[in-house]
Structure formats: structure tokens, C-alpha cells
LUMBA-400247 format. One record per residue (C-alpha): x, y, z; residue number from 1; residue in one letter. Coordinates in nm, 4 decimals, m for minus. Layout:
// LUMBA-400247
X/Y/Z/NUM/A;
...
This chain:
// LUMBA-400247
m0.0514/0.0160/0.3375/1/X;
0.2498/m0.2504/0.3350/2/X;
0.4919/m0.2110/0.6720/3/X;
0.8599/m0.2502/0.5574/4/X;
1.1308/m0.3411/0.6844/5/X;
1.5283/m0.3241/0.5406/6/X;
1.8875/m0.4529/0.6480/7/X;
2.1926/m0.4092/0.4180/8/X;
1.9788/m0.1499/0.2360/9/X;
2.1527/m0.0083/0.0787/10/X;
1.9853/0.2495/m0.2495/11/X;
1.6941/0.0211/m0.1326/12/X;
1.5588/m0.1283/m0.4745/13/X;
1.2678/m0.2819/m0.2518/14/X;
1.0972/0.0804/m0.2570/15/X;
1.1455/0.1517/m0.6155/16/X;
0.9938/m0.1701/m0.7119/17/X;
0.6661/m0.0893/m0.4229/18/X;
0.6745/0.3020/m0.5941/19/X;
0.6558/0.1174/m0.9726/20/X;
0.3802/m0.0672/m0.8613/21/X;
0.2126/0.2202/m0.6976/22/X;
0.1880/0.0311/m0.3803/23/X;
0.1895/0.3070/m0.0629/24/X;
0.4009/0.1403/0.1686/25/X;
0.5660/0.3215/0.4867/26/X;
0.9200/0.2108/0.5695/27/X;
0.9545/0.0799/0.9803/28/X;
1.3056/0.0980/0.9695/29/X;
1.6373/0.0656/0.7274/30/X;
1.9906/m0.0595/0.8293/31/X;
2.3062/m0.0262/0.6698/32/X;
2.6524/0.0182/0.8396/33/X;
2.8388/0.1565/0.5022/34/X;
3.0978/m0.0696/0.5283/35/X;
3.2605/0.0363/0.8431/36/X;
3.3654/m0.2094/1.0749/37/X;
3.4269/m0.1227/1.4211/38/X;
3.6159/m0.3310/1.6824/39/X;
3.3571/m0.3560/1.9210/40/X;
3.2662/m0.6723/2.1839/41/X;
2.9099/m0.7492/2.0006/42/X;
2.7832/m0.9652/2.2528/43/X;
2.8477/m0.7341/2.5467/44/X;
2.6406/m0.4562/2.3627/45/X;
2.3573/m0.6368/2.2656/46/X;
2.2938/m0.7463/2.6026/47/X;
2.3491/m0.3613/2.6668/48/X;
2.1015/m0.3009/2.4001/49/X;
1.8250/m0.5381/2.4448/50/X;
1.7689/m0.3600/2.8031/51/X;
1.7147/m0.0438/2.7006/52/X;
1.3270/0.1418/2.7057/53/X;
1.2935/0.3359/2.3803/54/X;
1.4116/0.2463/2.0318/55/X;
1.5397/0.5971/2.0528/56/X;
1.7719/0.5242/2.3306/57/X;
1.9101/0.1973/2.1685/58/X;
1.9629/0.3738/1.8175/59/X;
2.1380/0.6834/1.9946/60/X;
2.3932/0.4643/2.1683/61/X;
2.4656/0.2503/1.8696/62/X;
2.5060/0.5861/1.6712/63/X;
2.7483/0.7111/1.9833/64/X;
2.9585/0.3770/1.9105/65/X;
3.0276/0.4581/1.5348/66/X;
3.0905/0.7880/1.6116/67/X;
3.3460/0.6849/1.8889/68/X;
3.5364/0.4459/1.7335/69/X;
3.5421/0.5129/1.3903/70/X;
3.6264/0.8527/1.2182/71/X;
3.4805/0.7059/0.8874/72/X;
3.1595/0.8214/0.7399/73/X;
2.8684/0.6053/0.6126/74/X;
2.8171/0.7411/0.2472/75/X;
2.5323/0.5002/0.2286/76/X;
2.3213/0.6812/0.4808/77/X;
2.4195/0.9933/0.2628/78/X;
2.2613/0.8260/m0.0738/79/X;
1.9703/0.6739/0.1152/80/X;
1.8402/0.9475/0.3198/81/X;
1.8317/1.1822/0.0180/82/X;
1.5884/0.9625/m0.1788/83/X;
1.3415/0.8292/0.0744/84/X;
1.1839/0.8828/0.4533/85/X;
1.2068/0.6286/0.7281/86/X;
0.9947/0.6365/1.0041/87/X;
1.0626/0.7952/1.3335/88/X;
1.3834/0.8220/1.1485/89/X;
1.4590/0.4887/1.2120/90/X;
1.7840/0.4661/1.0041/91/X;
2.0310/0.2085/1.2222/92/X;
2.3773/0.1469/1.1869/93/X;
2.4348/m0.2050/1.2926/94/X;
2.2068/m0.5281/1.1410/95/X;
2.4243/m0.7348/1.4887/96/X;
2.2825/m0.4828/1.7219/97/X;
1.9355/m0.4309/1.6054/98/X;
1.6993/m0.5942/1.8286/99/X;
1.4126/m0.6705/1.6039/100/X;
1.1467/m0.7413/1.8811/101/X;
1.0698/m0.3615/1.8527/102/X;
0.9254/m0.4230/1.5713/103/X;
0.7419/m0.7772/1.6235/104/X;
0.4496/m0.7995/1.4398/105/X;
0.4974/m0.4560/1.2946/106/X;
0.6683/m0.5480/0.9650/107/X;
0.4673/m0.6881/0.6235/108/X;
0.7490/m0.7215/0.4300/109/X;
1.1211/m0.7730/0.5268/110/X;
1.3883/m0.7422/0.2265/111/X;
1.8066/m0.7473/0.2648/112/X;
2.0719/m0.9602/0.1333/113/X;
2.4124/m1.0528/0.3749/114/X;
2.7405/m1.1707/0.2412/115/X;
2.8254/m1.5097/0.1672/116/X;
3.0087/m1.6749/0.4444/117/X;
3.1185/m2.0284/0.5308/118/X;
2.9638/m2.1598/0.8730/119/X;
3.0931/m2.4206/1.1005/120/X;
2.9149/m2.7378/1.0414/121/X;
2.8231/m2.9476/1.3708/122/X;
2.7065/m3.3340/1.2456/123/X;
2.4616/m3.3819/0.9669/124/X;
2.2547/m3.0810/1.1120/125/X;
2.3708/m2.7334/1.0820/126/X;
2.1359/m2.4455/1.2361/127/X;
2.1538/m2.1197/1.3879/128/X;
2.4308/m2.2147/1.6605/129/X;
2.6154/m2.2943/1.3534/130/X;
2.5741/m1.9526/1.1758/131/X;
2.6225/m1.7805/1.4692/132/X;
2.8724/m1.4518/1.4171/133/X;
2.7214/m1.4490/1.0084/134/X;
2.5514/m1.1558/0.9208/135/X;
2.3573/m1.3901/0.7607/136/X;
2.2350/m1.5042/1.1664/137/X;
2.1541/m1.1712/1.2251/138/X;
1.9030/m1.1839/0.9200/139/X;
1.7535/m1.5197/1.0188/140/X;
1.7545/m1.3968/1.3609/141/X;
1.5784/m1.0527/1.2934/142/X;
1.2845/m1.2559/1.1057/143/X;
1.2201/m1.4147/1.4136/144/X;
1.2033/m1.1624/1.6517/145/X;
1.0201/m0.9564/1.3706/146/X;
0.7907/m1.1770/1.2455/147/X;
0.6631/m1.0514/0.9170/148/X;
0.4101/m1.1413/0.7118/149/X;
0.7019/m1.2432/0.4392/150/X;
1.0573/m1.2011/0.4016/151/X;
1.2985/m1.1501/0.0563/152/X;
1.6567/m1.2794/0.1106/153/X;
1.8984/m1.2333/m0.1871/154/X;
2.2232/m1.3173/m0.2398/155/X;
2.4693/m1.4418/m0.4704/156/X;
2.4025/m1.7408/m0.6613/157/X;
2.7646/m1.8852/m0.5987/158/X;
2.5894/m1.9434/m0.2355/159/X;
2.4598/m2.2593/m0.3480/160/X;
2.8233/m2.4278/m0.4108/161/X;
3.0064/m2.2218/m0.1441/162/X;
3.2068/m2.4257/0.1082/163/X;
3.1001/m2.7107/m0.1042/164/X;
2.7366/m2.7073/m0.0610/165/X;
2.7961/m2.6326/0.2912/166/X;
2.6954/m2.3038/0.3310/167/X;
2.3597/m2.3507/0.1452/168/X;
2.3067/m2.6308/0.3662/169/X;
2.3081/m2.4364/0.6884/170/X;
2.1180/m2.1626/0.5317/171/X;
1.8034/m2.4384/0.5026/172/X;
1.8539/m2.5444/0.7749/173/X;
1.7618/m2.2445/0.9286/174/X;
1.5385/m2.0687/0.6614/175/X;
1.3130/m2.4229/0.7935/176/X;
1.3623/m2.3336/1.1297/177/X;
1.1833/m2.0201/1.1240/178/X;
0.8684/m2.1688/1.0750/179/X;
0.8221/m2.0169/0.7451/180/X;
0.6610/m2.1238/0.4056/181/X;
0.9790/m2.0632/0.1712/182/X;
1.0607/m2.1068/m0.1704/183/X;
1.3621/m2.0010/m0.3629/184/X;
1.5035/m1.9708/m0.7055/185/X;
1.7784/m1.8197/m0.9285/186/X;
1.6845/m1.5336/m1.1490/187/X;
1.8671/m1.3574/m1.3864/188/X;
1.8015/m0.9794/m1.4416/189/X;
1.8243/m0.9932/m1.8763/190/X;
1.4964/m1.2281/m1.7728/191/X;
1.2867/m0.9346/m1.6206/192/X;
1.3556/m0.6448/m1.8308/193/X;
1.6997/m0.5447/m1.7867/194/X;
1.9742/m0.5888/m2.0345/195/X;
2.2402/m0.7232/m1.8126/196/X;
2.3373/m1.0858/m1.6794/197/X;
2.2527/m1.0539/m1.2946/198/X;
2.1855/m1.4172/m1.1447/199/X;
2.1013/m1.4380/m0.8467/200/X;
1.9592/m1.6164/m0.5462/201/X;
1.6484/m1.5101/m0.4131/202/X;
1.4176/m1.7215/m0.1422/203/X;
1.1028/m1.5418/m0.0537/204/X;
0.9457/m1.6650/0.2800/205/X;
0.5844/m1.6489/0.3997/206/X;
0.4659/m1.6833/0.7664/207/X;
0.1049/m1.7732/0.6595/208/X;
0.1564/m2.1536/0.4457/209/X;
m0.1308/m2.0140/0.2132/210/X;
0.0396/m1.7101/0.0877/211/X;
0.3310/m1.9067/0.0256/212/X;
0.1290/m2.1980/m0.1632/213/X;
0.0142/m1.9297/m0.3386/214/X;
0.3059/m1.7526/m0.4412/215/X;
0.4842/m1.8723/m0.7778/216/X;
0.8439/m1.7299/m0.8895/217/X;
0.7918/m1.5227/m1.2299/218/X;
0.8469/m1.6798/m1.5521/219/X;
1.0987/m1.5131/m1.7838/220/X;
0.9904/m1.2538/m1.9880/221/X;
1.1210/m1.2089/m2.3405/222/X;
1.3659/m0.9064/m2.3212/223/X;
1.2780/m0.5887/m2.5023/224/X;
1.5470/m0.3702/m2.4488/225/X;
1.8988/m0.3455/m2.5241/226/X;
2.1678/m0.1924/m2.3322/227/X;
2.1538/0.1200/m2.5971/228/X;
1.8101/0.2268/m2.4692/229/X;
1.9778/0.2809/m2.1408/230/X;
2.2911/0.5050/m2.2657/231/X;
2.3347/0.8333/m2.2025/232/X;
2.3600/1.0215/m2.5469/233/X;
2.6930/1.1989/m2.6751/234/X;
2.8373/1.1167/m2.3822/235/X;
3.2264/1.1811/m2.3631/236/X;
3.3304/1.0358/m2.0055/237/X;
3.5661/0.7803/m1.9924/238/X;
3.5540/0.7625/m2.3917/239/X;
3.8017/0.4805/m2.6008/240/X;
3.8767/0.5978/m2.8812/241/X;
4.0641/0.3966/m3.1665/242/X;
4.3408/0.6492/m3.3136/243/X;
4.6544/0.4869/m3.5234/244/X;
4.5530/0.1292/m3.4497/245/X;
4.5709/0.1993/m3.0882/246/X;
4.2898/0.2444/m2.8011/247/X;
4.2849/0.5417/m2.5996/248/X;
4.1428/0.6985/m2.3176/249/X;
4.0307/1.0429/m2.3602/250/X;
3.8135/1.2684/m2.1793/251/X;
3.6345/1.6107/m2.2623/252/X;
3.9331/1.9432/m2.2112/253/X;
3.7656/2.2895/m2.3538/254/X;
3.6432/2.1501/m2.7282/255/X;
3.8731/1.9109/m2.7724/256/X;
3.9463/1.5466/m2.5870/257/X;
4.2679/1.5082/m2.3958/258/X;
4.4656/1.1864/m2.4956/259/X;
4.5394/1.0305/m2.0904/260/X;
4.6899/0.7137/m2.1258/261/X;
4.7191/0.4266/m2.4086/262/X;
4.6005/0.0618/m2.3107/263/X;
4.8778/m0.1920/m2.2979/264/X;
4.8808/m0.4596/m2.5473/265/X;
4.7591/m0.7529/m2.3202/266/X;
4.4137/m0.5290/m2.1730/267/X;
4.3850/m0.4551/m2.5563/268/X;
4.3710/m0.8068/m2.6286/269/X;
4.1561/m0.8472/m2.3435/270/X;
3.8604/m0.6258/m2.4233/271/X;
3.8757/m0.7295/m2.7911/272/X;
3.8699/m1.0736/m2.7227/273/X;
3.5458/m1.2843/m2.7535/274/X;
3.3872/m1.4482/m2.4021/275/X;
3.0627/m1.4048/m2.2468/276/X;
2.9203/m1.0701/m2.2451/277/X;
2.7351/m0.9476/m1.9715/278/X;
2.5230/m0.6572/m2.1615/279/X;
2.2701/m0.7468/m2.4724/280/X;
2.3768/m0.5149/m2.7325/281/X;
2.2741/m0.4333/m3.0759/282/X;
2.5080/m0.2622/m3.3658/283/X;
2.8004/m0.2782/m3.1794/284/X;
3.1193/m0.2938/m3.3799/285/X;
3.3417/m0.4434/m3.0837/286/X;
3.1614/m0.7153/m2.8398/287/X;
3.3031/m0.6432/m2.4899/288/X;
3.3475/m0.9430/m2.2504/289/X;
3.4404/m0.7167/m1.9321/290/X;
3.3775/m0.8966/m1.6018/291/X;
3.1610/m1.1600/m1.4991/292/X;
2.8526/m0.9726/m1.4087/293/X;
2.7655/m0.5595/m1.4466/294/X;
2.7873/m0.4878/m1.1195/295/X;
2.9040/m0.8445/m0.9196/296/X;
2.9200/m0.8601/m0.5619/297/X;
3.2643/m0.9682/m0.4594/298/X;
3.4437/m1.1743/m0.1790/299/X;
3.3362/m1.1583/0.1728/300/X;
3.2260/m0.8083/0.2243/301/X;
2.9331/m0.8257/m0.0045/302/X;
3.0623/m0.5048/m0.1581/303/X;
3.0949/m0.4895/m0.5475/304/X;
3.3039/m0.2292/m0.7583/305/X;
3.2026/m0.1345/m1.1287/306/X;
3.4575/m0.1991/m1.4011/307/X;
3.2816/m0.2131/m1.7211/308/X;
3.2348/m0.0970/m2.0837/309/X;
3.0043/m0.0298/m2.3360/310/X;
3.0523/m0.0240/m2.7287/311/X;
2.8199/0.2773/m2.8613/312/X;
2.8973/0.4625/m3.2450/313/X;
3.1757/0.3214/m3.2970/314/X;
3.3997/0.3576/m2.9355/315/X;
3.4269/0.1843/m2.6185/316/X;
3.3857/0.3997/m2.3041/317/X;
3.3465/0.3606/m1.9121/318/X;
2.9780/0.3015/m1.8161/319/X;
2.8352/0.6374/m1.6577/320/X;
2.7376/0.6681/m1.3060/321/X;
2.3665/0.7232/m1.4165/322/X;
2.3884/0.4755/m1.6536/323/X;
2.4794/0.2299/m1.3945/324/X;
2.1500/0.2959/m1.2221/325/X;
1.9506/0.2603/m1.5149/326/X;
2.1167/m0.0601/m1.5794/327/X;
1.9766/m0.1938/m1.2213/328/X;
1.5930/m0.0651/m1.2661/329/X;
1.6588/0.3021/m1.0960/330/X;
1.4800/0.6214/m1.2641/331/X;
1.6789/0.9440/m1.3152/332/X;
1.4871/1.0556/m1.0682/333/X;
1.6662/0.8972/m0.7843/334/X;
1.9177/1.1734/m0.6428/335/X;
2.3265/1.0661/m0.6937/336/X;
2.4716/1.2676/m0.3843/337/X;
2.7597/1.0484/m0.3468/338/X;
3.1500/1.0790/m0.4921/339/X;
3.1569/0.8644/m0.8254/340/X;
3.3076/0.6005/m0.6517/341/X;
3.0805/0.5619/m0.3753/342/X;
2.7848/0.5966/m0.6381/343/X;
2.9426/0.3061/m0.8294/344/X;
2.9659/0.0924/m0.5428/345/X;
2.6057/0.1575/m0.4086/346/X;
2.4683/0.0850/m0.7140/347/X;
2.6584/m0.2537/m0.7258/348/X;
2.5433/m0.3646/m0.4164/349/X;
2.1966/m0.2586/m0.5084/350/X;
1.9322/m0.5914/m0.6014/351/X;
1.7755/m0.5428/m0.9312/352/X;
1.4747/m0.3226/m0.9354/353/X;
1.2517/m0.4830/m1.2296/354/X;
1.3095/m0.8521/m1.0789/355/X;
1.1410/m0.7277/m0.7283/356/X;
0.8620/m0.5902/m0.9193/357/X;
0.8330/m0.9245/m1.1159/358/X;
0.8553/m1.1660/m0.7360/359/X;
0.6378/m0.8612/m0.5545/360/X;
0.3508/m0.9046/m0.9251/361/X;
0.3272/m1.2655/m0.7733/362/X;
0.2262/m1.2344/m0.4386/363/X;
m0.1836/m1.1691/m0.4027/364/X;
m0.1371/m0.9905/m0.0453/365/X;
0.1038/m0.6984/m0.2001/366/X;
m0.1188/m0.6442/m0.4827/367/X;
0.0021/m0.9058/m0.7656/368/X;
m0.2312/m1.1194/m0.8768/369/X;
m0.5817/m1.0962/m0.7910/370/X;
m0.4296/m0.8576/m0.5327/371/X;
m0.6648/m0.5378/m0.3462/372/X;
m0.3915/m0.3356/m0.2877/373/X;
């Protein structure tokens, strides 16, 4: 039985990849604030925190504090408590004011991902005084007072040249100061079994230097799918259809589609225009270079919107919502209980399902290779 443990979970693509491997794994605790920020003196309350008894007591005040100063409601606890079970019901709101030495020792594998920020560089040396006030200290930070067996960090890949080299320097710094066996790598999702161009950073961590020595990052697989084996058939949402030389925007009214709105000349000439495309298509009579990445993470906030489109018989239209999840390793099974928008967004924040299950393959104490589990 594998002990996890999540921050900035999110949809949590950690247990779909542990429920494709058929690994039984029971989930310590999850954390995810749904991007609400409250003004708050983070310091003063941790201090607060870190004397309480019970991790009951210290998860019911936190709760109390988003309830008192914010009116705004955490959709991601919404999405994520529909689709799995935490323990003791252990869902917290607030990575700064966990206190992760409930859970010392407690935790086999610890998985989340915090926005890229620039720290403040002191000398040659940067380290955690120097991320201090990051979410990304508050990650380091909980893997020390955790302890797990082995940690997953992912991020953007832009991390690496952010600040000028900076950032990534810092983050060494401190990934080294853990006293952990770490490795890290970019992967790219279309590598892994997912049509989509997805880089990203990942740096797996062990606590024990022989399951780290032992631990290799997956080669790339050859890529058997294209993004058509993820569509939804006859699907009429957000449909663009070509009529008179011009592209419009329809969608489904009684039997017959509603023209909306015509696209302007210059996003015309955008989405016909050839750049890199982010999906691997086949048969597609318009290439679409839409955005950088499917579902990108974007500026500080490490929040991500969806703006992209797909070329199927003949039209360009909107990618689904469900379609969205496919396109990050998610079964139709996995309940959508959100608005649209807030389903969009989750899934863009969400780390690719198929590349865990390609890192989690490679480590032997999991169940990868020559694995018991």
C-alpha cells in the first residue's frame, strides 16, 4: 500500500496514474487553495498553527480563515472531492500553513507542482532563506518536515531560464539541501502516449541514494495515437464552419446551427496560418497553430486557461471539456462537476497522466521494474 501525499492538487493526475497501474495506494492528505488568495499575516498563523494538538484543530481554523475573509469558493475542492477519498478527510486549504510534521514519516510518495517565481539571490549561494515567501519554499519545506520515501516536483520547463538561470539555481540549491537523491529531466507528453506538446520539468527525489541510483527517467515511446482517437464524435459545440469564404461560429439551436459571430480577418489569418502545432493530427484539411502548448500554465499564478482548436471532417471547432481531459490521460470516468470554465482551467493545471505512469513504471519500490507491488 503506497502513502500519498498532494499540494497544488489539483484533478490529482498522481492517482490516475497509481489507479492505471493498479497500485492500491491511500491518499494522507491533498492541498489546494483554488486560487483564492486571502490577505492574511502568514507568519503569525503558522506559529498559531504549529501549536495546535490535533490535525483536526489546525485544518478547522485554517478552513475558519477562508471562510472569514474570503466569500469566494474553491471549485477545485468541488472537482476533487467528487472523484476520490482523502483520509480523515484531510483536504487543506493552504500549502503556507500546512505543517507537514503531522505527517513525518507517514508519506511514500509526495507529488505537486508550485508556480514559477523569481527568488532573491544572496552571493554565489542561494537556499531556502532565499526562497523564502515562494510557494515553491513551502514545497521544499513540506519534504522536510514530511520526509517521504520520494518526492515528484513538476513545473514548467521555462523554469530552467527564468530570472536568467536564477531561479533554477536556487531551486538546486535547495532540492540538494534536503538530503535527497534527485534527478530531473524535461519530458514532453506526445513522448508518453498523448498527442499533445506538453514539456515539462519534472525532478523526482529519493530519500534512500539506492532507489534513486536505481531510478532511470523513461525513454520516449513512439506515439500511437493521434489527436482524432481522442475526439468526441459529431460533436457540434463551438463548431467553425466555412460558409461563403468566411469562418463562422455556430452552435446547435433546435435542428439547425445558429450563425453567432464571424472571425475578423486578422484571427482568420491567424488560425490558417502555418507555425508549430501543438496536437499530432492526421487528415486534417486546415493545420491549426493555436497557442503554445494545449493546456500551458501561464504567468505567476500557475493557473492555465484553454484556448484551442481542433480540425475534424472538414471544420475547426473549440476543444470539448471532455476532450480536454482525454487529451491529459483522464478516463471518462472521472466526474466533470465544475462550470465549463472552471473544468477548463482544472484540467490545464492538471500534470499529464500517461507521463506519471511512465516516471512511476521506473521506480522498483512502486511496482515498476522488478517491482512487488
Amino acid at each position: 500500500m503506497i502513502k500519498l501525499g498532494t499540494v497544488f492538487s489539483g484533478i490529482e493526475a498522481i492517482e490516475q496514474a497509481l489507479e492505471r497501474l493498479n497500485i492500491n495506494y491511500e491518499l494522507e492528505f491533498a492541498c489546494d487553495n483554488g486560487d483564492i488568495n486571502i490577505d492574511i499575516n502568514y507568519e503569525k498563523e503558522m506559529k498559531k498553527i504549529r501549536k495546535m494538538k490535533s490535525i483536526k484543530e489546525k485544518k478547522e481554523y485554517v478552513d475558519n480563515l477562508y471562510f472569514t475573509n474570503t466569500r469566494k469558493h474553491n471549485f477545485v475542492k468541488d472537482a476533487y472531492l467528487a472523484n476520490y477519498s482523502v483520509k480523515d478527510n484531510n483536504f487543506f486549504y493552504d500549502v503556507k500553513l500546512l505543517d507537514g510534521t503531522d505527517f513525518k514519516n507517514k508519506v511514500d510518495l509526495f507529488v505537486g507542482g508550485s508556480p514559477c517565481q523569481s527568488f532573491s539571490i544572496a552571493g554565489a549561494r542561494g537556499g531556502f532563506e532565499d526562497a523564502r515567501g515562494t510557494l515553491f519554499y513551502d514545497f521544499a519545506r513540506l519534504v522536510k518536515e514530511i520526509q517521504p520515501r520520494m518526492f515528484i516536483y513538476e513545473n514548467v520547463y521555462g523554469v530552467l531560464t527564468h530570472d536568467k538561470g536564477n531561479t533554477w539555481k536556487v531551486m538546486q540549491n535547495i532540492f540538494g539541501e534536503l538530503g535527497y537523491y534527485y534527478k530531473w529531466a524535461i519530458l514532453n507528453a506526445k513522448d508518453y502516449g498523448i498527442p499533445q506538446s506538453r514539456r515539462r520539468l519534472y525532478v523526482v527525489g529519493f530519500k534512500n541514494k539506492k532507489d534513486g541510483e536505481k531510478f532511470e527517467f523513461p525513454s520516449p515511446q513512439k506515439l500511437k495515437y493521434t489527436m482524432q482517437d481522442f475526439l468526441v464524435e459529431n460533436n457540434k459545440e463551438g463548431n467553425l464552419v466555412n460558409k461563403n469564404g468566411k469562418l463562422i461560429i455556430t452552435e446547435k439551436v433546435g435542428e439547425e446551427p445558429e450563425e453567432k459571430y464571424y472571425l475578423s480577418e486578422k484571427l482568420k489569418k491567424y488560425v490558417l496560418c502555418p507555425g508549430t502545432k501543438n496536437f499530432m493530427h492526421h487528415d486534417a484539411e486546415i493545420d491549426l497553430p493555436i497557442a503554445r502548448a494545449l493546456l500551458s500554465t501561464q504567468g505567476n499564478s500557475h493557473r492555465a486557461s484553454v484556448n484551442n482548436y481542433v480540425t475534424t471532417n472538414g471544420k475547426i471547432r473549440a476543444l470539448t471539456v471532455r476532450e480536454t481531459y482525454r487529451l491529459m490521460g483522464f478516463p471518462d470516468s472521472f466526474k466533470i462537476v465544475v462550470s465549463k470554465a472552471q473544468a477548463l482551467k482544472q484540467s490545464g493545471n492538471s500534470i499529464v497522466v500517461d507521463v506519471l505512469i511512465a516516471i512511476l513504471k521506473n521506480v522498483e519500490f512502486i511496482g515498476g521494474k522488478n517491482g512487488k507491488n
